[in-house]
N, C-alpha and C positions, 0 to 999 in steps of 0.2 A: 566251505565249512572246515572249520579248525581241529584237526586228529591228533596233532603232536605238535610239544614246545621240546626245544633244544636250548642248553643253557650252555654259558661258559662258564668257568666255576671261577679262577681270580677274579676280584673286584666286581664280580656278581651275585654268585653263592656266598663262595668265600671270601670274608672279610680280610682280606691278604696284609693290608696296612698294619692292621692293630695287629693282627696276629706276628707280624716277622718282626715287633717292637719285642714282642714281649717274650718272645722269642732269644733274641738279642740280650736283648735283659737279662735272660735266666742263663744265656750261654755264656754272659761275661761274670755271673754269678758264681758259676762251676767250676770254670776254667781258669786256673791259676795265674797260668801263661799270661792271661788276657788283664788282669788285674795290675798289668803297667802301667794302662790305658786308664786314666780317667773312664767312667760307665759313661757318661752321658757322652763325652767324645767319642767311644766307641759306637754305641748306639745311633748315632747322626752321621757318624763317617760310614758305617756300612752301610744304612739305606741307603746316602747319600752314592757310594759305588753300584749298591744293588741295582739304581737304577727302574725301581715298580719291577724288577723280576727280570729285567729282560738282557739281565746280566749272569748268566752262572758264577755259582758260589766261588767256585775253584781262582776263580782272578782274582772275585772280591776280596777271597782270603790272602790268594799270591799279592794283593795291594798293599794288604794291613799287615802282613809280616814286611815285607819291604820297609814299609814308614817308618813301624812302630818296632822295628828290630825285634819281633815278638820269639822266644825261644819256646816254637811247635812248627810244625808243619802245617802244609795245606790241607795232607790226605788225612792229619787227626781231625781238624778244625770242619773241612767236608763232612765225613762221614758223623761228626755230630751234628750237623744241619740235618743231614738227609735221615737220621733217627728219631731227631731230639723235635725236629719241626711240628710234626703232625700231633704234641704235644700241647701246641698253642693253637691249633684253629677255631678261628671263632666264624659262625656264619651272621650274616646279617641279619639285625632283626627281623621275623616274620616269617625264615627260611620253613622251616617244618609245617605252619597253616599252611602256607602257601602250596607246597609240595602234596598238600591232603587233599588240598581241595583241589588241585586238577588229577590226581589220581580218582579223586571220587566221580569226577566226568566223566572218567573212563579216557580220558587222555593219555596218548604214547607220548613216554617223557626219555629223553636221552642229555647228555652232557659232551661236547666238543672241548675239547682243551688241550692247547700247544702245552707243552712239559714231557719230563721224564716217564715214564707209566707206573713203577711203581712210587714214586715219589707223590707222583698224585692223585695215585687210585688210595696210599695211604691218608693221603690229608681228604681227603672225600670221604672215606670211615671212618676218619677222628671226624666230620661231621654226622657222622651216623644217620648220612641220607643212598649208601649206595642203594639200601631197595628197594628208593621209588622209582631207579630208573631201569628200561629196557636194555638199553644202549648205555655204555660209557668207552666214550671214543679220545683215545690219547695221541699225539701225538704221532711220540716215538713209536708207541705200536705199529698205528696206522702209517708210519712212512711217511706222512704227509702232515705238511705243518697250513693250520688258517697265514693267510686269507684262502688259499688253494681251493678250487674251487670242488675240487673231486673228494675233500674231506666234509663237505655240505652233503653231496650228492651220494657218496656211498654210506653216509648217515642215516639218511633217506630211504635209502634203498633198501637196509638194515631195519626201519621200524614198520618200511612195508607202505608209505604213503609219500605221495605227489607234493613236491615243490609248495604249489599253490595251497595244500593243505597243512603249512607246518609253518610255524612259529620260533626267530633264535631269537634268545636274551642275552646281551653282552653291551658290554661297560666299555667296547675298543672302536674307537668311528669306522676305521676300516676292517680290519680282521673280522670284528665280527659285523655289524650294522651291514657297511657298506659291501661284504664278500656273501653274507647269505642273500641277503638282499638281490645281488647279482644270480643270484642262478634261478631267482624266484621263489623266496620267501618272504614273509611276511617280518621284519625285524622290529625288534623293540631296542631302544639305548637305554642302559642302568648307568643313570646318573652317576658322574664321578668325578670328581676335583682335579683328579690329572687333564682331564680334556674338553674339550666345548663341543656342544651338542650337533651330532652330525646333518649336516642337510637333508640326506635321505633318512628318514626312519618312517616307522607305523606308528609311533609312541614314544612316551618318555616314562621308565619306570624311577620313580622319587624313594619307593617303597618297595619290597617284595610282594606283599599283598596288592600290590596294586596291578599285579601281573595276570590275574584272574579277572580282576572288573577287568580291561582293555581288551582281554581278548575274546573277551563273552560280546564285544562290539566290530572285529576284524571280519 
């Protein structure tokens, strides 16, 4: 029986795409400096460095002052990411029913996410879902970055229920599918255009709502 789902928040919660466009947009809107740059080439060459996240800002910035001889710094250009971000998040449709109706179950709900802690315990309140969860486990806190298997397990430990009884959602074949999956959970993959559907899963979430029918059948 199913007692707790565990989410990742990028490109499952959080709609991280749209959001770091719009993002981008409104930073090259601000920022004077940045206004040397054509917007739409800036806009395309960051994501393009960003890399879907798994690039910290600090290079991406030290790349686009390099190219683009931009006269700012990296530590101004940072520190308006890590303020100005949690400005633009948008969650996926369905995010809020979703989150209701496995609270209404009485389900232990928690969030796993590689990142900074404050960086994205803020973008997690610009979603204005931290209080459906028990649990909200970061990274940097925990010391311990996915796929590691020990940031599953003292997830786990923390919501107070068994392996076999918990449920992660995540959009990463390995980190997340294939590393919860590993210690003995039940994984769902949340579709997403970066990657192809992992061989091990319990399911394919298409939708957020659809996370509630699948697991009323696990």
């Amino acid at each position: 029986m199913i007692k707790a789902v565990v989410f990742d928040l990028d490109g499952t919660l959080l709609n991280r795409e749209d959001s770091l466009k719009l993002f981008v947009e409104d930073q090259h809107d601000r920022i004077n400096a940045l206004k040397k740059i054509d917007k739409q080439t800036y806009i395309q060459r960051f994501i393009d460095l960003d890399d879907h996240g798994y690039v910290w800002k600090d290079k991406v910035y030290d790349q686009l002052i390099k190219e683009y001889q931009l006269s700012i710094t990296v530590d101004e250009l940072l520190e308006d990411y890590i303020n100005s971000f949690q400005l633009h998040c948008i969650g996926f449709p369905g995010l809020m029913e979703m989150l209701t109706a496995l609270k209404n179950r009485g389900l232990k709900l928690a969030i796993i996410s590689n990142g900074y802690g404050s960086f994205q315990y803020n973008n997690i309140q610009a979603l204005e879902i931290e209080n459906f969860f028990d649990h909200i486990v970061i990274s940097e806190w925990e010391g311990i970055n996915k796929p590691d298997s020990k940031i599953f397990l003292n997830t786990l430990k923390k919501l107070g229920v068994k392996e076999n009884e918990a449920v992660y959602v995540g959009d990463h074949p390995e980190n997340d599918v294939i590393a919860s999956r590993s210690v003995g959970m039940k994984a769902l993959w949340k579709e997403s255009n970066l990657y192809d559907v992992p061989s091990e899963n319990d399911g394919v979430i298409y939708n957020l709502l659809d996370v509630n029918k699948i697991i009323t059948n696990l």
